[in-house]
C-alpha positions in Angstrom: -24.1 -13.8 4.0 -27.7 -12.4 4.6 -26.7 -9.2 6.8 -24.1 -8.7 4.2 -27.0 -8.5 2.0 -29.3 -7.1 4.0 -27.1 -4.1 4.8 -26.4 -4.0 1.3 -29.8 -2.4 0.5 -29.7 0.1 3.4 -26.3 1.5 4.1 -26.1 3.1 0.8 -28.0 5.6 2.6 -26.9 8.6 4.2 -29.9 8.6 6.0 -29.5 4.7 8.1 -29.1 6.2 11.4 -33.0 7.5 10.9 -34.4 4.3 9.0 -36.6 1.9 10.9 -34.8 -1.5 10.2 -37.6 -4.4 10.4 -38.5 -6.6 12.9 -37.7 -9.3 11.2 -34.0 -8.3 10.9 -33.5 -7.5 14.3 -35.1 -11.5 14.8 -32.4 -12.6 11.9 -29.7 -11.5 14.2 -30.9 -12.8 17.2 -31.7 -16.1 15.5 -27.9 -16.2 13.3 -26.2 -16.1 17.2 -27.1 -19.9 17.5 -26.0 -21.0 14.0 -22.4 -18.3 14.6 -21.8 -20.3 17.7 -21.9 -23.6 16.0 -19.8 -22.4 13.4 -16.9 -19.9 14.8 -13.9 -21.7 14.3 -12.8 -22.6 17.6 -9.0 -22.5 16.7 -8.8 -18.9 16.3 -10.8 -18.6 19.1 -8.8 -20.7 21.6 -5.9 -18.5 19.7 -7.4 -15.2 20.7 -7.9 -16.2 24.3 -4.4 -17.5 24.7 -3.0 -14.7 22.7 -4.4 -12.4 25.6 -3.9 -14.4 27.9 -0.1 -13.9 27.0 -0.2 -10.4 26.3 1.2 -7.8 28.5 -2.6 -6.0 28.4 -3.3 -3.9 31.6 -6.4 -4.4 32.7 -9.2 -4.2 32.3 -8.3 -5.5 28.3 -9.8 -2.5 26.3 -12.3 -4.0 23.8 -13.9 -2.3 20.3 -16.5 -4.0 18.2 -17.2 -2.7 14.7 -20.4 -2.8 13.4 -21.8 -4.7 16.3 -24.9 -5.3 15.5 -27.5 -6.1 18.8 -24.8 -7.6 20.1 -25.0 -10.6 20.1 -20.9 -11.3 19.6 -20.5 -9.4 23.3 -22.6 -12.0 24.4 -20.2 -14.5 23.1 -17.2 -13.0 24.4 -18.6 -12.5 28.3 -20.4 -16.2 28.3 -17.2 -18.1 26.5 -15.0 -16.2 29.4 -12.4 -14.7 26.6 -11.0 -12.6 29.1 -11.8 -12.0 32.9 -11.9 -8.2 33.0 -12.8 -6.0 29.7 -14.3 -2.6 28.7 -16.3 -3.2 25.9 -17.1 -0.4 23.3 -19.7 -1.7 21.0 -20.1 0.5 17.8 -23.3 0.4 15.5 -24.6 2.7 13.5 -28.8 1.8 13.6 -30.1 2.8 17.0 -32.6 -0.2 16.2 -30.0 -2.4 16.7 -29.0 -1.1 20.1 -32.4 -0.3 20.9 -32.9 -4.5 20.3 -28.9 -4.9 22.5 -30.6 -2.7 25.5 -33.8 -4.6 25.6 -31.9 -7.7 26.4 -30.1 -5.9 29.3 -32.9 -4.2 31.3 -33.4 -5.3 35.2 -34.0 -8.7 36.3 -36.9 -10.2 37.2 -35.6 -9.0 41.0 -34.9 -6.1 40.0 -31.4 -5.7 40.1 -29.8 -3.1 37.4 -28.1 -4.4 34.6 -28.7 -1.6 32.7 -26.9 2.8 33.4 -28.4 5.0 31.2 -26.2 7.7 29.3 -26.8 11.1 28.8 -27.7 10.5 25.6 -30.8 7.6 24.1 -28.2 5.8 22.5 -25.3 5.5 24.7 -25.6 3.2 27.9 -22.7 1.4 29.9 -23.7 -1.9 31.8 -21.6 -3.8 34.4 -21.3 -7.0 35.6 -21.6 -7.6 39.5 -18.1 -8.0 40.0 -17.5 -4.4 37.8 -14.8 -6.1 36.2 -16.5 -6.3 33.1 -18.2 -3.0 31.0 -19.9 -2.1 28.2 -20.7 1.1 26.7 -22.6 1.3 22.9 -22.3 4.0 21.0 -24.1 4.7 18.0 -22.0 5.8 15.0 -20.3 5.6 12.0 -17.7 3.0 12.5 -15.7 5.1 9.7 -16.2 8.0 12.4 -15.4 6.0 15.3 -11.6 5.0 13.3 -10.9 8.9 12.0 -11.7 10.1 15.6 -8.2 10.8 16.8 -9.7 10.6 20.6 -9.7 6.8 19.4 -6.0 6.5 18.1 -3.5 3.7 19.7 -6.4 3.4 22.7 -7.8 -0.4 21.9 -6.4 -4.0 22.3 -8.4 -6.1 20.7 -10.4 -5.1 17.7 -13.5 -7.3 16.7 -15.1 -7.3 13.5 -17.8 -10.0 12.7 -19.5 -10.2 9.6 -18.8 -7.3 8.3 -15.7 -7.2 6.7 -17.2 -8.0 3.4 -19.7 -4.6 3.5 -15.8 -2.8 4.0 -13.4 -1.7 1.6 -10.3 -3.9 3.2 -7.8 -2.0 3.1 -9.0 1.2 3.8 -10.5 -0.9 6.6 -7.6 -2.7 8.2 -5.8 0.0 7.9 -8.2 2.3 10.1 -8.4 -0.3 12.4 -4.5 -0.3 12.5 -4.7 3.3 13.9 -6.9 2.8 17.0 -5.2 -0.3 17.9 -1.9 -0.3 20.3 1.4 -1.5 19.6 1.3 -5.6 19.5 -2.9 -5.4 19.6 -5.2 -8.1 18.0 -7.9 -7.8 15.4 -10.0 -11.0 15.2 -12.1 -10.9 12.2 -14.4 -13.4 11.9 -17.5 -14.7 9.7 -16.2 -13.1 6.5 -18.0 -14.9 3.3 -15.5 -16.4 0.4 -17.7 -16.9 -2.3 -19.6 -20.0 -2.0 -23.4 -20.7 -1.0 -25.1 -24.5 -2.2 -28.4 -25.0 -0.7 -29.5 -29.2 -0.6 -31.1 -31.0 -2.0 -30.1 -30.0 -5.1 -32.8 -29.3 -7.5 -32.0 -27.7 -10.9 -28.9 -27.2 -10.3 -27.7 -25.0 -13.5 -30.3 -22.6 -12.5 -29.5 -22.6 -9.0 -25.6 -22.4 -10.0 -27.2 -18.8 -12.3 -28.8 -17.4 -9.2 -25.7 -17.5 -6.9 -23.7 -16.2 -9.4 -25.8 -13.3 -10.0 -26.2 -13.3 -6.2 -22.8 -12.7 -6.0 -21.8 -10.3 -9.0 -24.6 -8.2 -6.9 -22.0 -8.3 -3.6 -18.8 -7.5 -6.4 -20.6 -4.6 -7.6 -21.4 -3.3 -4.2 -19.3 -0.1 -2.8 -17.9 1.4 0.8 -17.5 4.7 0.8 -17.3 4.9 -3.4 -15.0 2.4 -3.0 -15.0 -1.7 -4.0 -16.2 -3.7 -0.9 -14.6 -6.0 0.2 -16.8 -8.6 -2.0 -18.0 -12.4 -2.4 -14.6 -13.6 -1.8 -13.7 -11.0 1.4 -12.1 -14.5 3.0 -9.4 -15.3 0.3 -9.0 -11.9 -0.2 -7.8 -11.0 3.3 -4.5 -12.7 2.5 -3.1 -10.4 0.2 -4.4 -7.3 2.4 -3.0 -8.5 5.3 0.6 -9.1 3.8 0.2 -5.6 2.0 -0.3 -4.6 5.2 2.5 -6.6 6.7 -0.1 -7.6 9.7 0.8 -11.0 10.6 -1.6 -13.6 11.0 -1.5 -15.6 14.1 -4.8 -18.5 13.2 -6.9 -19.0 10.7 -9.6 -21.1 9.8 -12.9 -22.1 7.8 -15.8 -20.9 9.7 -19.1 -22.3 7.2 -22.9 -22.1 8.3 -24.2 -25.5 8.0 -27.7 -25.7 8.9 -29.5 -28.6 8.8 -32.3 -30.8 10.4 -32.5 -33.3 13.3 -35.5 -35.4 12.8 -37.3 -33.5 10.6 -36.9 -30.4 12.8 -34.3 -27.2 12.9 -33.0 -26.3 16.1 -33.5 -22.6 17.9 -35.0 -20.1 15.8 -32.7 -21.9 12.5 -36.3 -22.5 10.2 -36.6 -18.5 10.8 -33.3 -18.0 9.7 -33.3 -20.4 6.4 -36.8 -18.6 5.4 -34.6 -15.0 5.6 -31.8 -16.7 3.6 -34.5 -17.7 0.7 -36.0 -13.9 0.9 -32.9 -12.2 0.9 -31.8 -13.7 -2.5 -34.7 -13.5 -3.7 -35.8 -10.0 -3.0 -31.7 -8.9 -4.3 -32.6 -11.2 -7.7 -36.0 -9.5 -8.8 -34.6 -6.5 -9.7 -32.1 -8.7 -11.9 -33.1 -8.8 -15.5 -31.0 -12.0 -16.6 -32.8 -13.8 -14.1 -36.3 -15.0 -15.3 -38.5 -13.9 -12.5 -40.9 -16.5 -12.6 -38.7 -19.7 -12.5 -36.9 -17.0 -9.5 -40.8 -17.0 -7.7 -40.7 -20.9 -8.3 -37.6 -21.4 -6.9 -38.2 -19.4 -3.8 -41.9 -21.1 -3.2 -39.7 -24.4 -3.4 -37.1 -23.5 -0.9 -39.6 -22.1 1.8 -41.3 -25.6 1.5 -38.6 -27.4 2.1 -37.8 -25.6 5.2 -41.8 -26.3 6.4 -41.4 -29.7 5.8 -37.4 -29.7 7.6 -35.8 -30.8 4.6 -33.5 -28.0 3.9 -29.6 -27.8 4.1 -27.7 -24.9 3.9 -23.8 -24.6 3.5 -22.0 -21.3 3.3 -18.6 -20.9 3.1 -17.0 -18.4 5.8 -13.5 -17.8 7.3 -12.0 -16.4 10.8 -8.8 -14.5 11.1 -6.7 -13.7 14.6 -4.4 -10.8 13.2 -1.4 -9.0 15.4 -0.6 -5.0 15.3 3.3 -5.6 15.4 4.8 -3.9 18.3 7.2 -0.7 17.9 
């Protein structure tokens, strides 16, 4: 939900690839890859792995992630062993991010290269020891990387995390349709569906106001001068997919809840609730039917509650595993 509203305010620029994104977003993202793990639904995943595992693929399996942030869902698929030899091509358009993606991939501490530098700043590839696993990033327009014919039919898995509600769908799926081969899989995961609650509950009709303003905000928000895909991407995806007569293989709820053991949040999690609070709030002061001082209460409230470790957040998310039919 928060990159989703986070991008919001700066890829409405034509200008993004040139705009310094914060240090505290690129922390956000590193600090959300603990609270993604815990909540990826592990059905689609385990459907994904099998579903390559069954696939006639050659490999290595070609790979393509979509908006891919610093990376932190490559991580994912090389330590939870998806599949045992992959090229990876991560797209994203901020160079901050990869910048942020590099830095975690420079030589070891015995100096062993992890890292071969492109010919150009923002493109690298990396191996593995055993070579049987690659990654190149390429910083770009994930609308460019689809319209590039040099892309068509070449991928056979396409990921797409947390993003698909910043997209319009189905100019979206069907891009992603033409890059992908015959039988291919797109796994789409972390896409919001419209609900938020944060506990405990304190006024909870003008909490109930701020959400919904929260998410008219995402409704109104465009791709492209197009609708995006929205506060209820999840449900949506449905009816796009069978427009689209892509069949769905899994699917499943995938909800950040983030809570406290003993009084304490786990990881970087009190980092991430605190960027939760300020993202709403920052979207809902330049929202005239919300009262801007009970909105500066509010927010003063929340950050208290997650100093003191009494915060709970739920957020409701879903996964897909989706097939290219074969010709």
């Amino acid at each position: 939900m928060l990159e989703n509203a986070d991008l919001q305010n700066f890829d409405r620029s034509d200008s993004l690839a040139d705009m310094h994104l914060p240090d505290g977003f690129i922390r956000y993202l590193a600090a959300k890859k603990s609270v993604d793990d815990q909540s990826l639904n592990q059905y689609v995943w385990r459907s994904l792995r099998e579903a390559l595992q069954h696939a006639a693929c050659p490999e290595p399996v070609q790979v393509i992630e979509l908006g891919a942030g610093i990376g932190t869902m490559f991580d994912r698929v090389r330590e939870w062993d998806l599949a045992p030899s992959f090229h990876y091509t991560m797209v994203e358009l901020n160079p901050c991010c990869l910048a942020a993606f590099r830095s975690r991939n420079e030589p070891n501490e015995g100096g062993t290269p992890k890292t071969i530098t492109g010919r150009r700043a923002e493109d690298f590839a990396r191996s593995d020891r055993d070579e049987a696993r690659t990654v190149e990033a390429v910083c770009a327009d994930l609308y460019d990387v689809i319209d590039d014919p040099r892309h068509r039919g070449r991928y056979d898995l396409i990921i797409a995390h947390a993003v698909m509600d910043l997209l319009n769908l189905e100019e979206a799926l069907r891009g992603f349709v033409t890059i992908a081969k015959p039988g291919a899989l797109f796994y789409l995961s972390l896409i919001y569906d419209g609900h938020t609650e944060l506990l405990p509950a304190g006024d909870p009709e003008f909490e109930r106001a701020l959400f919904d303003r929260y998410h008219t905000s995402m409704d109104r928000r465009e791709s492209r001068g197009k609708p995006s895909g929205g506060s209820r991407a999840g449900r949506a995806m449905f009816a796009h997919l069978a427009a689209l007569k892509l069949p769905i293989l899994a699917a499943g709820s995938s909800d950040w809840i983030v809570f406290p053991r003993a009084g304490r949040y786990e990881a970087q999690e009190a980092f991430f609730l605190d960027r939760i609070i300020d993202t709403i709030d920052s979207q809902l002061q330049r929202d005239s039917a919300i009262d801007p001082r009970r909105l500066a209460e509010w927010a003063r409230w929340r950050h208290a509650q997650v100093q003191d470790g009494e915060l709970i957040l739920i957020a409701r998310n879903m996964d897909f595993l989706v097939s290219r039919p074969g010709l």
